[in-house]
Rosetta silent file (secondary structure, phi, psi, omega in degrees, C-alpha in Angstrom):
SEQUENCE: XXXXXXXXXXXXXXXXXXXXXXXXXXXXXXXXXXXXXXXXXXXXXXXXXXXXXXXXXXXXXXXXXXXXXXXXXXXXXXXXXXXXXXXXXXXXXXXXXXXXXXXXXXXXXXXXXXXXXXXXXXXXXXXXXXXXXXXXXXXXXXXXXXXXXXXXXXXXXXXXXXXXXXXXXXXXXXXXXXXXXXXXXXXXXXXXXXXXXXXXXXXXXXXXXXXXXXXXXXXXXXXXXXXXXXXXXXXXXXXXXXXXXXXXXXXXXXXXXXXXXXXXXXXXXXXXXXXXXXXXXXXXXXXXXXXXXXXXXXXXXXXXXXXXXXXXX
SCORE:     score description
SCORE:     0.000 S_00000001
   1 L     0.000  128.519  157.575    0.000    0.000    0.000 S_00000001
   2 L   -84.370  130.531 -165.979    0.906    3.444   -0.507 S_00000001
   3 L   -75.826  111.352 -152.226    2.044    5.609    1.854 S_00000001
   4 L  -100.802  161.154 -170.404    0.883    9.292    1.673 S_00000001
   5 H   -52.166  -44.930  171.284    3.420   12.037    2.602 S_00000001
   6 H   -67.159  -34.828  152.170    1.861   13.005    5.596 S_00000001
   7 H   -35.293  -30.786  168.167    2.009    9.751    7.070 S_00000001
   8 H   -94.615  -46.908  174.997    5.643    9.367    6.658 S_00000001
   9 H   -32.063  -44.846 -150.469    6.200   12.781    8.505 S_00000001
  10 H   -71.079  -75.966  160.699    4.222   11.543   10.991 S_00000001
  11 H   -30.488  -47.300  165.298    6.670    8.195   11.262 S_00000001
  12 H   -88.512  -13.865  160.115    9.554   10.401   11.313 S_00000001
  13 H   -49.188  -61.686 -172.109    8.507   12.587   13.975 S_00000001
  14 L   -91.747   62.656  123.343    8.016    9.875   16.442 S_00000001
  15 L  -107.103  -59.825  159.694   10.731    8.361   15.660 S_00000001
  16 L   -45.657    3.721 -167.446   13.335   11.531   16.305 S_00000001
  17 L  -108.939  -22.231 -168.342   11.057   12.126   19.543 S_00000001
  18 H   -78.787  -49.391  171.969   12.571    8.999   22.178 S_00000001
  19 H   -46.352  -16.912  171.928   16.070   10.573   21.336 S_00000001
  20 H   -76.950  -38.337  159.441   15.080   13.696   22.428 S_00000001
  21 H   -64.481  -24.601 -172.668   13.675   12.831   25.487 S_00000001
  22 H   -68.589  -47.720 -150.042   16.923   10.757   26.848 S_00000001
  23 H   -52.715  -29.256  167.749   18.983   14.000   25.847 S_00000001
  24 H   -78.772   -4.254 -165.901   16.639   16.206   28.270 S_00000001
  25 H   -83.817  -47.463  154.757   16.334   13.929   30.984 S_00000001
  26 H    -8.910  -94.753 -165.055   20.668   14.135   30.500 S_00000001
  27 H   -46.087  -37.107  177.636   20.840   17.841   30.442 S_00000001
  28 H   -53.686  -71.592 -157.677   18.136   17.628   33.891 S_00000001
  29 H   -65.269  -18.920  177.293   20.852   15.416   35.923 S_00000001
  30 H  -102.568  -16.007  169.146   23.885   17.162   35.004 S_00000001
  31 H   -70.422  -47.781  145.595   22.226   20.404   35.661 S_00000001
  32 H    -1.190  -90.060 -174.350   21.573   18.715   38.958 S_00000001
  33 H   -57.383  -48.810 -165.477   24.721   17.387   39.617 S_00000001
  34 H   -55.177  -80.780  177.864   26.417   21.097   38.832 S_00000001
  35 H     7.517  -81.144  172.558   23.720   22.569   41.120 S_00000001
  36 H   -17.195  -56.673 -158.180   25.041   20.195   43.770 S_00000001
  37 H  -101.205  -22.743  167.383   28.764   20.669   43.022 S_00000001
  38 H   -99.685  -65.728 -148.077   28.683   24.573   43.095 S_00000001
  39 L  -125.800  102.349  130.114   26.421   25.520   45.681 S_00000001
  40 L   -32.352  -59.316  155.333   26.156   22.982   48.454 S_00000001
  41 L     8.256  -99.393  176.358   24.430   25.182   50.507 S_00000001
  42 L   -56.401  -25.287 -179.713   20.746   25.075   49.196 S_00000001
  43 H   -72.328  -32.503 -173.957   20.527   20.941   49.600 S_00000001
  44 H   -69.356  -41.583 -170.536   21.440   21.792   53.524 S_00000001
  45 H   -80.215  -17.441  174.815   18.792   24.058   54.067 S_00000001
  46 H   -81.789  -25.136 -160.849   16.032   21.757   52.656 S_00000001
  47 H   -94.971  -21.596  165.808   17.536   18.786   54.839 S_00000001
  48 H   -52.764  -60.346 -155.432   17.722   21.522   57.901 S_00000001
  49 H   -68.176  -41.204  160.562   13.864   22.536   57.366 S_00000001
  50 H   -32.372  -34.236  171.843   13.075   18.598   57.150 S_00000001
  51 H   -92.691  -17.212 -177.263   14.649   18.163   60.301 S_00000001
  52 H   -85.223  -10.275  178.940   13.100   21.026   62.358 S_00000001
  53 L  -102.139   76.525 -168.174    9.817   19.364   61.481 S_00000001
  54 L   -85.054  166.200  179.272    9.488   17.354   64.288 S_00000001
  55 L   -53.543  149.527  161.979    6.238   14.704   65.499 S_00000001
  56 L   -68.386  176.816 -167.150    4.277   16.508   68.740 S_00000001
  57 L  -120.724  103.509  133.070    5.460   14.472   72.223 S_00000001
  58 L   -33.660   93.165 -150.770    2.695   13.233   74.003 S_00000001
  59 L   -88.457   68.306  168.997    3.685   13.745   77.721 S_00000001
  60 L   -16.012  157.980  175.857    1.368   11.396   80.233 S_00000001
  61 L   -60.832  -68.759 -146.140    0.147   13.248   83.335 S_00000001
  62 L   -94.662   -5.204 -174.524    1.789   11.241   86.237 S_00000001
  63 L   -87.638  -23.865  166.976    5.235   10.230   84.122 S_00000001
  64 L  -105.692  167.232  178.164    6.063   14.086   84.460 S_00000001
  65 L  -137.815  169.031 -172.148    7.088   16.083   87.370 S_00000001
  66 L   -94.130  133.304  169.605    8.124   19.886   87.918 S_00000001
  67 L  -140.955  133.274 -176.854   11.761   20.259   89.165 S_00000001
  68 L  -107.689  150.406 -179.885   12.491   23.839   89.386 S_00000001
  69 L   -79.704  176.576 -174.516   15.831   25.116   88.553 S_00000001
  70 L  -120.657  129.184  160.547   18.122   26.138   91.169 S_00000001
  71 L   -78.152  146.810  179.154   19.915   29.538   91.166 S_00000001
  72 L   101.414 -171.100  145.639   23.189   30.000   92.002 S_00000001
  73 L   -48.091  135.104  174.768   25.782   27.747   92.893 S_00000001
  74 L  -126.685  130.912  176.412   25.152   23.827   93.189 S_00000001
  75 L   -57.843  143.600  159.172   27.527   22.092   95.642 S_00000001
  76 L   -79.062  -28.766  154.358   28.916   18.547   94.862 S_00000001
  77 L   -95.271   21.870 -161.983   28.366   18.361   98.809 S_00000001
  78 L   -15.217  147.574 -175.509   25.855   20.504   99.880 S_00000001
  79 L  -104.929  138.380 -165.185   25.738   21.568  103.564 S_00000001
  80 L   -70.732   88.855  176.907   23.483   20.319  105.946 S_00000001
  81 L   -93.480  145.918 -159.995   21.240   22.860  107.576 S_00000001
  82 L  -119.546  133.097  179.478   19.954   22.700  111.078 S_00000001
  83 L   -80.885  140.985  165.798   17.428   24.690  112.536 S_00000001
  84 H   -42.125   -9.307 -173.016   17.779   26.644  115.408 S_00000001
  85 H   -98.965  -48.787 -175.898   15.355   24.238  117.490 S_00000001
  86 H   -89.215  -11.569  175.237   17.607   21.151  116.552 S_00000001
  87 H   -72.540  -54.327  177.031   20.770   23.100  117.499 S_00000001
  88 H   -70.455   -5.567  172.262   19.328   23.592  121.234 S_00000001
  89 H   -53.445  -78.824 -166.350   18.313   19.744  121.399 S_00000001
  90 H   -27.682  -61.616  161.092   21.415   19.069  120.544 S_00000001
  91 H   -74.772   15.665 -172.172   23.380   21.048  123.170 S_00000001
  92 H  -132.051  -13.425  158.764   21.397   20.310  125.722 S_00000001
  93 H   -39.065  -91.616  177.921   21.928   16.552  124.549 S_00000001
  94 H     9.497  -58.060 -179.450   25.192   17.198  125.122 S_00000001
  95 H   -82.191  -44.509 -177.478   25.271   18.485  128.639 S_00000001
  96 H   -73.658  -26.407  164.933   23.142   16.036  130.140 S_00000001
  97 H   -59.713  -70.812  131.213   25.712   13.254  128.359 S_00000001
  98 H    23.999  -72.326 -175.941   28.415   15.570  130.271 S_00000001
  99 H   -85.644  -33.787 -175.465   26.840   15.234  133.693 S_00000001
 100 H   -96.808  -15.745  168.268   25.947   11.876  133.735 S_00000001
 101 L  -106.163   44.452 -173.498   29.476   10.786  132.500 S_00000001
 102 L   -90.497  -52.411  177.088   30.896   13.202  135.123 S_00000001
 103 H   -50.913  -26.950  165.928   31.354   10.404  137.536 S_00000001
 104 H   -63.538  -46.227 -167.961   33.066    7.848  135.524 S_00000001
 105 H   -72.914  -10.136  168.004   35.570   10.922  134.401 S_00000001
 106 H   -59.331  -62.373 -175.504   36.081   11.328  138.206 S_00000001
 107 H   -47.757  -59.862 -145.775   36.745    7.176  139.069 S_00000001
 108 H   -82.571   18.483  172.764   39.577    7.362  135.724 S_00000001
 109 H  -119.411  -40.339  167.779   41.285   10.295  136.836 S_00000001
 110 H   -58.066  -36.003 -174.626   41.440    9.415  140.809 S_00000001
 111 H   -68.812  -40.425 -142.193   42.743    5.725  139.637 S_00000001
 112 H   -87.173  -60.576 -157.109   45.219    7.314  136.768 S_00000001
 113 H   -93.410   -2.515 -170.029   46.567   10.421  139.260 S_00000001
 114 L    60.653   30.074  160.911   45.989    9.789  142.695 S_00000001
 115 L    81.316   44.611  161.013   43.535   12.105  143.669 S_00000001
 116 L   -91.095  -44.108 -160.367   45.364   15.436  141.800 S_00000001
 117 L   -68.826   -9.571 -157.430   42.652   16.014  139.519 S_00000001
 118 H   -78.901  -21.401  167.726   39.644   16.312  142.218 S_00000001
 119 H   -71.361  -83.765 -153.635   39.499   20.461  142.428 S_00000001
 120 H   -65.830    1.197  160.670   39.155   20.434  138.813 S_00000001
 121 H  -100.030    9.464  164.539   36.491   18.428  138.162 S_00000001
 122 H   -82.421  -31.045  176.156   34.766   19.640  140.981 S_00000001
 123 H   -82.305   -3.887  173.719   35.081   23.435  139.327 S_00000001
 124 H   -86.504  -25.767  174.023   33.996   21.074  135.847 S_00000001
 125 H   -57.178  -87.078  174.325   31.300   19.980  137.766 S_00000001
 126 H   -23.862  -57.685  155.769   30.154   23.121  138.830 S_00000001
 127 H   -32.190  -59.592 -164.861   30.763   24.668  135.253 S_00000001
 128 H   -69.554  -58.186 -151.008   28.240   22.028  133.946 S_00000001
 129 H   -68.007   -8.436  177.877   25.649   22.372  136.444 S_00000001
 130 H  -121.673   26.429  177.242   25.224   26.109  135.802 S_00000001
 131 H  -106.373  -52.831 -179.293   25.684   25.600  132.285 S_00000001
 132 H   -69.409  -57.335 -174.905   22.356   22.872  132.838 S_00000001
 133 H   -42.572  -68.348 -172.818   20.513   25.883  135.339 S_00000001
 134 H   -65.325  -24.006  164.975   20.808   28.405  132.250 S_00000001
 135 H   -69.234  -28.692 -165.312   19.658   25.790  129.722 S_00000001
 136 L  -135.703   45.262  159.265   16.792   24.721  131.563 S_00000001
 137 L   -76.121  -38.846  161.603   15.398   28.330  133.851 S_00000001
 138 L   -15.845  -27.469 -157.704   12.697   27.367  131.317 S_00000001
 139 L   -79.203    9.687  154.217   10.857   24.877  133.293 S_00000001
 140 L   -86.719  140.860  178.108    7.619   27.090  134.362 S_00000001
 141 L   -68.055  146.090  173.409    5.639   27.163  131.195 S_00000001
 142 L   -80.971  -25.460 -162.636    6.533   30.716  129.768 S_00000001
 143 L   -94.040  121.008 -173.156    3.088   31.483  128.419 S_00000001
 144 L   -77.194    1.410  157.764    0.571   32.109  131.634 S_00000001
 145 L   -23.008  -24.336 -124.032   -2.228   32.148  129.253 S_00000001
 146 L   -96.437  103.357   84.241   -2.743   28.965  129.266 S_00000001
 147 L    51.015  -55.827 -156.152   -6.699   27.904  130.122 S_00000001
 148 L  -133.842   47.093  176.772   -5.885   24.503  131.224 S_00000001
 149 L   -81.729   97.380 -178.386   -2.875   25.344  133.185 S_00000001
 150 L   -63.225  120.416  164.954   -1.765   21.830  135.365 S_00000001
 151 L   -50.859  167.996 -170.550    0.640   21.314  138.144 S_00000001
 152 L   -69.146  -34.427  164.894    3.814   19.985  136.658 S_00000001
 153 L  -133.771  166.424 -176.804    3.404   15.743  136.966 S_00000001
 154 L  -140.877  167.573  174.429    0.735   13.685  137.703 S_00000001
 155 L   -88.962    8.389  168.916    0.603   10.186  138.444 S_00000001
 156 L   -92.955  -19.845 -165.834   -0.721    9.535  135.027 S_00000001
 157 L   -87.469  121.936  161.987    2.088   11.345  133.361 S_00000001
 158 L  -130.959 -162.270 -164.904    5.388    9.239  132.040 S_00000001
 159 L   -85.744   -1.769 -177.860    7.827    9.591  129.573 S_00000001
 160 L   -87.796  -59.651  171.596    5.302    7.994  126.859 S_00000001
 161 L   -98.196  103.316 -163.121    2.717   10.685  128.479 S_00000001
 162 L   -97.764 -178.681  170.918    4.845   13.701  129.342 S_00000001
 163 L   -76.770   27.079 -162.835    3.147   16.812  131.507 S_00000001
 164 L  -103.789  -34.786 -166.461    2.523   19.024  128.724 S_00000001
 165 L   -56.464  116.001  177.752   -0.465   16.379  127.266 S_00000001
 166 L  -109.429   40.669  169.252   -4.077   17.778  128.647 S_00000001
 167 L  -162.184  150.947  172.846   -5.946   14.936  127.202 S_00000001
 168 L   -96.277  159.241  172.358   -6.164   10.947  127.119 S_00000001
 169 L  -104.329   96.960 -127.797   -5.730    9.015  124.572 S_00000001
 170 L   -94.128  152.702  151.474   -8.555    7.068  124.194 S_00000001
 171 H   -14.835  -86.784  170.127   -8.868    4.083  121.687 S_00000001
 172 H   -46.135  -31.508 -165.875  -11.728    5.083  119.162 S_00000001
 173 H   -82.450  -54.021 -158.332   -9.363    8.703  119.557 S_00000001
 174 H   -74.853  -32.023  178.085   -6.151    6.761  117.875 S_00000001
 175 L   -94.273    6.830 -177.533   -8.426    5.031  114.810 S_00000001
 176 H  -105.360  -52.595 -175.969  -10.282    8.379  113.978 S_00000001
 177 H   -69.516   -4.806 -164.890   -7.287    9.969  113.953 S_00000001
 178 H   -81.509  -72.483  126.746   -5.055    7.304  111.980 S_00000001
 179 H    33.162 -104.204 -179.566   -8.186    7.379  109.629 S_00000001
 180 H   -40.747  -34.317 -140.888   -8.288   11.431  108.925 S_00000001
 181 H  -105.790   -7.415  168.668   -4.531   11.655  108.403 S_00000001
 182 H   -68.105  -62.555  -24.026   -4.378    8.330  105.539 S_00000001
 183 H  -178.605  -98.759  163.159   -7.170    9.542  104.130 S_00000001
 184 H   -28.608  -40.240  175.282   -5.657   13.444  103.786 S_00000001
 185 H   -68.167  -43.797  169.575   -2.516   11.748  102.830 S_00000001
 186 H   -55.075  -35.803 -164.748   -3.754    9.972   99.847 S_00000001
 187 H   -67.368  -30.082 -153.977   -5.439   12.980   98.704 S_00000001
 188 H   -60.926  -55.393 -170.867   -2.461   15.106   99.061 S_00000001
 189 H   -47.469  -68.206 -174.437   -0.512   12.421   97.073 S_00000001
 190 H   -43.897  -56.193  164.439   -3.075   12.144   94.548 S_00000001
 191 H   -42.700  -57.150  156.679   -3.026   15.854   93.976 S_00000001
 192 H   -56.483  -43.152  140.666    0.937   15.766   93.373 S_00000001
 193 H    27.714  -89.309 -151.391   -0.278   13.226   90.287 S_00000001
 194 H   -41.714  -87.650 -174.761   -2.032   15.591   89.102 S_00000001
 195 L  -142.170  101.270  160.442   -0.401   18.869   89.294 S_00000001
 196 H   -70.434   -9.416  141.668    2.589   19.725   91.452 S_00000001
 197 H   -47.133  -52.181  161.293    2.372   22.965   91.005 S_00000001
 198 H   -44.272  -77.661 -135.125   -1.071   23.006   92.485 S_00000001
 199 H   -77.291  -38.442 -174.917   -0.687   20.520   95.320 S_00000001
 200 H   -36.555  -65.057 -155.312    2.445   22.733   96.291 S_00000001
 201 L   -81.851   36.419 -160.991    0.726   25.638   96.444 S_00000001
 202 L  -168.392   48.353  144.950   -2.965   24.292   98.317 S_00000001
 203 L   -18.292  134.824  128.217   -1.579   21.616  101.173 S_00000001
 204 L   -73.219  -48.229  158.369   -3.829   19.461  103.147 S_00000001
 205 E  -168.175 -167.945 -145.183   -1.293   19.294  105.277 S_00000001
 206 E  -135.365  161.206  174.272    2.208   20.313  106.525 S_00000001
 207 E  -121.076  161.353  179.014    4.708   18.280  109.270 S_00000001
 208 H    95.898  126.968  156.320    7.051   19.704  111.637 S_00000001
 209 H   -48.812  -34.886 -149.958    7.218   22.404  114.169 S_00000001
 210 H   -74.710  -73.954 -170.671    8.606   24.779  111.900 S_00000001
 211 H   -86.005  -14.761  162.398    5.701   24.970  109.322 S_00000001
 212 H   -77.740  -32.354 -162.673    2.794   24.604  112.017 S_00000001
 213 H   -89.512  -23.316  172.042    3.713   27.692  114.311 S_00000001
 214 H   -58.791  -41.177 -151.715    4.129   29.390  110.181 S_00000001
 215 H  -103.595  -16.339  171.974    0.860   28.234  109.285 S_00000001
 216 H   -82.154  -30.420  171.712   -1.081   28.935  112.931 S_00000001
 217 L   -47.715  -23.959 -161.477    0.726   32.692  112.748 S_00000001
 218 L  -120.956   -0.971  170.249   -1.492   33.516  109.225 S_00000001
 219 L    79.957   58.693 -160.726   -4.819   31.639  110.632 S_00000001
 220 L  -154.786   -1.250  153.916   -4.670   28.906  108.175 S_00000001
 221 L   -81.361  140.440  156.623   -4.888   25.308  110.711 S_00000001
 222 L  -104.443  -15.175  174.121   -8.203   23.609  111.160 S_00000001
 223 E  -158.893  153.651 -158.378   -6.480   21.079  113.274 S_00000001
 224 E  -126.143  140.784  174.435   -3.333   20.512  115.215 S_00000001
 225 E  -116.653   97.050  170.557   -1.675   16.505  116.161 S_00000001
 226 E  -109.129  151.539 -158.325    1.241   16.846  118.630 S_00000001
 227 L  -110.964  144.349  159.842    2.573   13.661  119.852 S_00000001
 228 L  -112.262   25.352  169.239    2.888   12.908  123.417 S_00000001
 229 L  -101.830   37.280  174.575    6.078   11.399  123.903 S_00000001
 230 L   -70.028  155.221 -151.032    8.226   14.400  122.699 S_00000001
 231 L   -70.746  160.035  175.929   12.251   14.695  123.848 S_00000001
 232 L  -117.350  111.305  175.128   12.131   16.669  127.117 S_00000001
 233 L  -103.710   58.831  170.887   13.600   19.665  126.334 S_00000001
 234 L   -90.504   24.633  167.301   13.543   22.842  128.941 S_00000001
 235 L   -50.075  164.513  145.632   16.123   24.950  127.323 S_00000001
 236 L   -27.929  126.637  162.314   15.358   28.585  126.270 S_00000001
 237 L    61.680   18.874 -133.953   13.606   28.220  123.075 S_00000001
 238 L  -116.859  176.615 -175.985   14.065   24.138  123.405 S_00000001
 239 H   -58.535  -45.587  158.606   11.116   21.754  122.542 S_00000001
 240 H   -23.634  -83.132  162.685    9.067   22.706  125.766 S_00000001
 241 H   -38.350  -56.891 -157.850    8.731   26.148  124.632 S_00000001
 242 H   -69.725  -19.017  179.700    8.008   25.566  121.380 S_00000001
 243 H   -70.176  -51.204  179.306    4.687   23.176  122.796 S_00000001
 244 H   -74.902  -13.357  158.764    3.187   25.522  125.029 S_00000001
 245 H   -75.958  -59.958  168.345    3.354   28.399  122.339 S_00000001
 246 H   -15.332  -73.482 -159.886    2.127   25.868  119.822 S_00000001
 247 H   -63.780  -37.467 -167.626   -1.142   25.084  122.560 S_00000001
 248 H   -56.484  -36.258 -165.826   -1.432   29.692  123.604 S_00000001
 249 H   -76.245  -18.644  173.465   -1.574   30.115  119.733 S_00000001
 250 H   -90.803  -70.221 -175.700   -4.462   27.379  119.298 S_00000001
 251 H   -53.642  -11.880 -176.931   -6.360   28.420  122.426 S_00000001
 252 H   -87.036  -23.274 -141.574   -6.140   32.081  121.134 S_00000001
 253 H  -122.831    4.937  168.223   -7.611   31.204  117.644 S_00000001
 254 L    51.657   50.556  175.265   -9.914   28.482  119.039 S_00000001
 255 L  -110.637  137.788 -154.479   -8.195   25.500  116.717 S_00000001
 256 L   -90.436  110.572  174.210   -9.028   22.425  118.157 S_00000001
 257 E   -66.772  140.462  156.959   -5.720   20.629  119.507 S_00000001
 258 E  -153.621 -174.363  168.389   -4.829   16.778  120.870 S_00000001
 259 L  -128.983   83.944 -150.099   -2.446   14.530  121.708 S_00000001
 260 L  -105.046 -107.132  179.685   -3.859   11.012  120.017 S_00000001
 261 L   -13.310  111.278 -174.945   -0.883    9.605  118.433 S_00000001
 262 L   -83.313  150.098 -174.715    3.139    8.601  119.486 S_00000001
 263 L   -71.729   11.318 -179.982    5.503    9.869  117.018 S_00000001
 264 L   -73.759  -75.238 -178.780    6.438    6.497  116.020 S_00000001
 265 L   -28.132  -42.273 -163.252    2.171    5.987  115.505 S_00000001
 266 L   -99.360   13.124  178.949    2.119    9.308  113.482 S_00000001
 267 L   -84.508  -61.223  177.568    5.005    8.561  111.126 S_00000001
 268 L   -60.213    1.810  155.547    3.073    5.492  110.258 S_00000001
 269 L   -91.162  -36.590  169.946    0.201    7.161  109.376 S_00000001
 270 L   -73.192  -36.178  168.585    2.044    9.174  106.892 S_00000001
 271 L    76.389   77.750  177.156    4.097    6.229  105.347 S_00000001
 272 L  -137.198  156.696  167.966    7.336    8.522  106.642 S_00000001
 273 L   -99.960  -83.764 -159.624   10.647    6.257  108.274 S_00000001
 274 L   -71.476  134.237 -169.889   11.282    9.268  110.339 S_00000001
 275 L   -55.067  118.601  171.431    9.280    9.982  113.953 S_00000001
 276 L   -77.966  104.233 -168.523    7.077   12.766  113.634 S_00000001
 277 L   -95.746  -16.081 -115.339    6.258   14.964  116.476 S_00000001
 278 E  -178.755   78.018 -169.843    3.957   17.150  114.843 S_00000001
 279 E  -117.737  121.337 -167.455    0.973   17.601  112.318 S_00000001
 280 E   -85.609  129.697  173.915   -0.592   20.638  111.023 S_00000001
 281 E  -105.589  153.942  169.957   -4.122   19.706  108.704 S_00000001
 282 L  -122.766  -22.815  171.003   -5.029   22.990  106.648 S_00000001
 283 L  -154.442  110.518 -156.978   -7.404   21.567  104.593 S_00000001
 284 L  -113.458   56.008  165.805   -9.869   18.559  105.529 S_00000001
 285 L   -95.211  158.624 -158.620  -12.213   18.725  102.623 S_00000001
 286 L    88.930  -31.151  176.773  -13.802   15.113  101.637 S_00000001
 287 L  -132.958   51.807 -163.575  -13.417   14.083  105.038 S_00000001
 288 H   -59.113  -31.043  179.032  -15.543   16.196  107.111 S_00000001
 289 H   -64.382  -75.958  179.182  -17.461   13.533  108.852 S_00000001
 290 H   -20.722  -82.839  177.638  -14.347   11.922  110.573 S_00000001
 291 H     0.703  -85.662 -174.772  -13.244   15.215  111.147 S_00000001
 292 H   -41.830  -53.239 -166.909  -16.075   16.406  113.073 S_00000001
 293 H   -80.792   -3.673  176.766  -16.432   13.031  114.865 S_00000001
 294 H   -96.509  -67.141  178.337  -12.126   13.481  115.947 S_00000001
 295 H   -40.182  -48.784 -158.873  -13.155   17.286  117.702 S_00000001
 296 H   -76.427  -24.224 -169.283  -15.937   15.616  119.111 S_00000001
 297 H   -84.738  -23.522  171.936  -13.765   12.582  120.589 S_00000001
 298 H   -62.537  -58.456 -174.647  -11.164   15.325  121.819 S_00000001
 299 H   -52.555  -20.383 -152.673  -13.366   17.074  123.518 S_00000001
 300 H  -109.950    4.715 -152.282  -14.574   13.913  125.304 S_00000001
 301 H  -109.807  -39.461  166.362  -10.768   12.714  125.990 S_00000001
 302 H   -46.882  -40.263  157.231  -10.484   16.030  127.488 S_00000001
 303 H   -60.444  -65.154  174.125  -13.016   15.883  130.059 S_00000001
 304 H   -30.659  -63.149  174.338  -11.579   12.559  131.000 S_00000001
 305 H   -18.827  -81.594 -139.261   -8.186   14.380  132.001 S_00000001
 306 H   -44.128  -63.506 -177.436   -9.797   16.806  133.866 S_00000001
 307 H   -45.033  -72.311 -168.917  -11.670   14.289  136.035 S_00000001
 308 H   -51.930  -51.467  178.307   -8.320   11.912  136.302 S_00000001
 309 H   -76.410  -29.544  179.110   -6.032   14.996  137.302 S_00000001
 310 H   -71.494  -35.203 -165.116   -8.749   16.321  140.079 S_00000001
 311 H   -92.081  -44.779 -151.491   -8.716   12.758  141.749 S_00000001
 312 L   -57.643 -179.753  178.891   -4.656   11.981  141.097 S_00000001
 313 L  -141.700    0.000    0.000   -2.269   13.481  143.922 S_00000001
């Protein structure tokens, strides 16, 4: 058959058209490659913005926590500070270790010297015992405020129950109170969960001497747990003092006080290793009925005293 002229164009066109295409895809890739080989640059900045585009982080609730930084210097040993309150324990520790190991330092010196040594431990003696007078001129309660003011022992009183305690501690008093303070303890816990920011700033409640006489100064306890086996302490400013301000500052502000718990008992309410003398609550919502029914058991533990100290001698 014959073949009409356009028909052959047509044949040579697509034929001359696959060579044409290799030569541009050629001419693409070495344009490319130069691209590449002069200016480096521009490939980095698309492989930059690729990398800056990262997936969001899905952060669980309770896997993070707030740690705030610390200004200033940070120690590889940091120094251990002690409150003025554990400094007079301490030295009044001390003294009374002193005095009762006077006599032994007496026997070893009379044995080792032959009786040279006895004026100067009698002036060491002396030293200590008016060293012990000025630590402990304390021993009349300082504040005369006091409502429920006691002679100093009873026959009810020991070193478990010292003479500061104006209530007993009745059964039914020790599980109401055990009770309120897991119970506030979970929430508190639960609440750091959450938001530590929060729970920081909105306690249920605080431990320690330190932060109860802070938080009864601004009117901000609903209830106060002092232990009655605390160290006997009459220095100046010593644990004594610190009880009987504790009880003037509750009787002026009518916050309902006790003595349930031993500070062993109230550690162990807390899920703490170290003895607790001291619990402030600040905020006992969710568990108002206990609550209510712990004032009411105080009050009733309280009576008891009274009656027990009127009969005792």
């Amino acid at each position: 058959m014959k073949t009409s002229k356009a028909q052959m164009d047509k044949e040579n066109l697509g034929h001359c058209a696959v060579p044409s295409t290799r030569k541009s895809t050629r001419k693409r890739n070495n344009a490319r490659y130069l691209t590449l080989l002069l200016c480096p640059e521009s490939n980095k900045k698309s492989v930059n913005k690729n990398k800056k585009k990262r997936p969001n982080l899905i952060i669980a609730r309770n896997s993070f926590t707030f740690q705030s930084k610390r200004k200033g210097k940070t120690r590889l040993n940091p120094k251990i500070r002690i409150t003025r309150l554990k400094r007079i324990i301490r030295n009044f520790r001390k003294l009374k270790q002193q005095i009762i190991n006077k006599d032994n330092v007496v026997d070893h010196l009379d044995e080792k010297f032959g009786g040279m040594f006895i004026e100067p431990t009698k002036e060491l003696d002396n030293s200590l015992s008016i060293q012990l007078d000025l630590l402990s001129h304390a021993t009349e309660p300082t504040e005369t405020s006091l409502n429920n003011a006691m002679p100093a022992i009873h026959q009810i009183h020991s070193r478990r129950f010292r003479s500061y305690c104006d209530n007993c501690t009745t059964k039914r008093l020790k599980e109401l109170t055990t009770q309120l303070l897991n119970d506030l303890d979970r929430f508190q816990k639960r609440a750091y969960a959450n938001n530590e920011i929060k729970a920081r700033a909105h306690p249920r409640l605080v431990v320690g001497f330190r932060e109860a006489l802070s938080r009864l100064r601004i009117n901000k306890v609903k209830l106060l747990l002092l232990a009655p086996d605390c160290e006997i302490c009459p220095a100046a400013g010593g644990l004594d003092d610190t009880i009987t301000e504790l009880k003037c500052l509750c009787q002026q502000q009518r916050v309902p006080y006790c003595f349930s718990l031993l500070r062993r008992e109230l550690a162990y309410a807390l899920h703490k290793r170290a003895q607790i003398s001291c619990v402030a609550i600040l905020d006992y919502d969710g568990v108002n009925e206990t609550f209510k029914q712990v004032v009411h058991e105080v009050n009733e533990a309280r009576q008891q005293y009274k009656e027990l100290t009127a009969t005792a001698k």
